[in-house]
C-alpha positions as CSV (number, residue, x, y, z in Angstrom):
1,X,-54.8,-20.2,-15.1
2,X,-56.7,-17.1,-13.9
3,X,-60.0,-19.4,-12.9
4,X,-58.8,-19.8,-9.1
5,X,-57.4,-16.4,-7.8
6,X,-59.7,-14.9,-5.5
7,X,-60.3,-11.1,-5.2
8,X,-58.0,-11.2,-2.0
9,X,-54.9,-13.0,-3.8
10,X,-55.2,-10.5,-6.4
11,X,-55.0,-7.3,-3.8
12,X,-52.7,-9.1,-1.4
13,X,-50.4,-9.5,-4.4
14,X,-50.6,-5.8,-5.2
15,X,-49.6,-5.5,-1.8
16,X,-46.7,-7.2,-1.3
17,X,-45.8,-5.5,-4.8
18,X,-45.8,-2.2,-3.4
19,X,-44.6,-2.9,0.4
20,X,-42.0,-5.7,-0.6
21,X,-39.8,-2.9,-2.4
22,X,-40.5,0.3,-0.7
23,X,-40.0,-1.1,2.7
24,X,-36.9,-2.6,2.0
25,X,-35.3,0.0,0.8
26,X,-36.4,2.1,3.9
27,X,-35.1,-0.7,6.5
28,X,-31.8,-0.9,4.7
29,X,-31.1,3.0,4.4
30,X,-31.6,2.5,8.3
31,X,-29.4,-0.2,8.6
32,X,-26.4,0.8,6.8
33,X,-27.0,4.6,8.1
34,X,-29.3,4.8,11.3
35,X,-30.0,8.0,11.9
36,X,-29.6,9.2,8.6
37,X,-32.1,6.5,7.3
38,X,-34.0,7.3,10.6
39,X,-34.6,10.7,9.6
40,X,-35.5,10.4,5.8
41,X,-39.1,10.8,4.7
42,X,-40.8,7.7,5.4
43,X,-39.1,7.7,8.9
44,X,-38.6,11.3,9.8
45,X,-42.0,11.2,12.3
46,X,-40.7,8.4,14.1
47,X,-37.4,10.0,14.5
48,X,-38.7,13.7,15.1
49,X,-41.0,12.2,18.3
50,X,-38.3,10.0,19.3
51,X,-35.9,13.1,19.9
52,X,-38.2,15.8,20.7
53,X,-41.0,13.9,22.8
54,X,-38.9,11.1,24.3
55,X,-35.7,12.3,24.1
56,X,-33.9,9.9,23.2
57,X,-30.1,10.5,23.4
58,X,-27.6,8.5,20.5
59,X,-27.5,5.2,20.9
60,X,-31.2,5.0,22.3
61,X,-32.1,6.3,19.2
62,X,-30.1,3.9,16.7
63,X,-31.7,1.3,18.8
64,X,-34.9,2.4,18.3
65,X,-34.0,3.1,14.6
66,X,-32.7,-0.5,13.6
67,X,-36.1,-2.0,16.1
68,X,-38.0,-0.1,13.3
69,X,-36.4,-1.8,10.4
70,X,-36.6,-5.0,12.1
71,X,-40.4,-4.4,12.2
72,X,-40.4,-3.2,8.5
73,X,-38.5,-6.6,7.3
74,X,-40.6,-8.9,9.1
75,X,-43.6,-7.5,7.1
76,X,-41.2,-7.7,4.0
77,X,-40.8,-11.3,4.8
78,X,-44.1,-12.4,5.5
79,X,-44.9,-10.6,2.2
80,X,-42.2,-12.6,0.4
81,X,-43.5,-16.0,2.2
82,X,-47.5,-15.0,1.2
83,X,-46.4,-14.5,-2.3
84,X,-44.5,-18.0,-2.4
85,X,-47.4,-19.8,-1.3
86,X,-50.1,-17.6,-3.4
87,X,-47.5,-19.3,-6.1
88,X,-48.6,-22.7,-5.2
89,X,-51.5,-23.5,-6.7
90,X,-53.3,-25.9,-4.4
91,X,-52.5,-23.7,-1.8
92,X,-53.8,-20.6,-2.8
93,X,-57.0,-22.5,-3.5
94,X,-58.1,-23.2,0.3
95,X,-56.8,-20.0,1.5
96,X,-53.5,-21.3,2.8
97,X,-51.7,-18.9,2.2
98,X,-54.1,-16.0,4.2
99,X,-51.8,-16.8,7.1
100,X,-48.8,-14.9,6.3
101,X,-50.7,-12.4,4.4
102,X,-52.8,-11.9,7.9
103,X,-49.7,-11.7,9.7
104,X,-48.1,-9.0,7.4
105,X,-51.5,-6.9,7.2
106,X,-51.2,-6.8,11.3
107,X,-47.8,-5.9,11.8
108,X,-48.0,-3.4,8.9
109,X,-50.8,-1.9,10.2
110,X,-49.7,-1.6,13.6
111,X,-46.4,0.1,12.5
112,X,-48.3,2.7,9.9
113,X,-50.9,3.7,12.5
114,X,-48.1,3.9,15.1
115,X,-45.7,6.2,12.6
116,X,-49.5,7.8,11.8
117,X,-50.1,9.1,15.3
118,X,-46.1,9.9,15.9
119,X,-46.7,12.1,12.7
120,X,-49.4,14.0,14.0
121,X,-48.1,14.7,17.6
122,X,-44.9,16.2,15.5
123,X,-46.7,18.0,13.0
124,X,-45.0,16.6,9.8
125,X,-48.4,16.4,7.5
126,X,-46.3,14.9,4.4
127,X,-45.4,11.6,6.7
128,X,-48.9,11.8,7.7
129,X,-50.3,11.7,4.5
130,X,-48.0,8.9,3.8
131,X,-48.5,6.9,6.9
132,X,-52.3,6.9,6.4
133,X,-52.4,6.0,2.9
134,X,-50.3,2.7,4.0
135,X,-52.3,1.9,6.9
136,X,-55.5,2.4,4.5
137,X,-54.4,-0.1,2.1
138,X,-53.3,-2.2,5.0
139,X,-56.8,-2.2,6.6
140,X,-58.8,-2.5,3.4
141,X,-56.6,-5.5,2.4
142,X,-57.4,-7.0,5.9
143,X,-61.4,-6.5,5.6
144,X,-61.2,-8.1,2.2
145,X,-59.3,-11.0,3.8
146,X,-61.6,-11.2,6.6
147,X,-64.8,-11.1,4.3
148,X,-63.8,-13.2,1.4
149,X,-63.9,-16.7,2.3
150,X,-62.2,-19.5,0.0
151,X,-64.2,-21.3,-2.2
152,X,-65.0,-24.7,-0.3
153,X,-64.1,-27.4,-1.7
154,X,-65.6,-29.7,-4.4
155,X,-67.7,-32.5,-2.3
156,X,-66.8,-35.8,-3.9
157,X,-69.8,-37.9,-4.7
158,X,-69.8,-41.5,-3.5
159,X,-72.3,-44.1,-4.6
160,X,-73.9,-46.3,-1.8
161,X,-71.7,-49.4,-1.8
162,X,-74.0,-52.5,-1.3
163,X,-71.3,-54.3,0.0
164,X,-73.1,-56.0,2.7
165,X,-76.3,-56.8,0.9
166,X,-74.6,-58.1,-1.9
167,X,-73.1,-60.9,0.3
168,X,-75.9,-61.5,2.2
169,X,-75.3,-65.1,3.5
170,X,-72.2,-65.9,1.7
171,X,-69.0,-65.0,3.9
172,X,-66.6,-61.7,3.6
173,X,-63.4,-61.7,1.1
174,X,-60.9,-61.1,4.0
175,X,-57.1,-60.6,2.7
176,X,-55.6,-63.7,3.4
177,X,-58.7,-66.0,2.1
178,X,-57.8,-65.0,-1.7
């Protein structure tokens, strides 16, 4: 069963096993509560810059709240959708499923390294920590993807058919001379 997982099914797996969880609960504590949501841990950077550097009054910022947890489900979704094709066998053989796994590692990454620098302007060295450590396993992920090429596939190996030089002056079997 194990023959035909590469190294980047196995990590991207591991992937969607940690960011598939975490991240939904994070975009629904901002759903169902923005600002609250907005301003626990794996958010409070994003929220601290959004009020103290933009200032962003209310609504602005429950806008910009629920756009973050629309960015955090899409990755949750594109994890979902990698790990239904990595379930297909035939797919995960010729790489088909590197697609939405490529998609998630980009959006992921953009949104960790964005939260990243928002933590840093603010000062708040815990989401920091955080925020690297995603965007880390995001970008090592990605270079594995981008290195690891799938196996190609097996060439099938056709004998020369002496078709025309076994006929040689008789004339060609068509379909309706049978």
């Amino acid at each position: 069963m194990f023959r035909n997982w590469r190294i980047g099914s196995v990590n991207g797996a591991l992937l969607a096993a940690y960011f598939i969880p975490v991240w939904t609960l994070v975009a629904f504590n901002i759903i169902v509560a923005p600002v609250h949501g907005l301003y626990e841990r794996p958010s409070v950077a994003v929220a601290l810059f959004l009020s103290d550097h933009l200032q962003m009054a209310g609504m602005d910022t429950v806008r910009a709240a629920w756009l973050l947890a629309l960015g955090r489900l899409t990755v949750v979704a594109f994890f979902a959708i990698y790990l239904v094709l990595l379930c297909i066998p035939r797919t995960r053989r010729n790489g088909g499923s590197d697609e939405a796994l490529s998609i998630a590692l980009a959006i992921g990454s953009l949104i960790s390294f964005a939260s990243m620098v928002m933590a840093s302007k603010v000062g708040e060295m815990a989401a920091l920590r955080l925020h690297a450590t995603e965007l880390l396993l995001l970008l090592g992920a990605a270079i594995v993807v981008v290195i690891e090429k799938p196996a190609p596939a097996p060439k099938a190996v056709q004998k020369p058919v002496e078709i025309a030089a076994s006929l040689g002056l008789e004339q060609a079997e068509l379909l309706h001379n049978r």
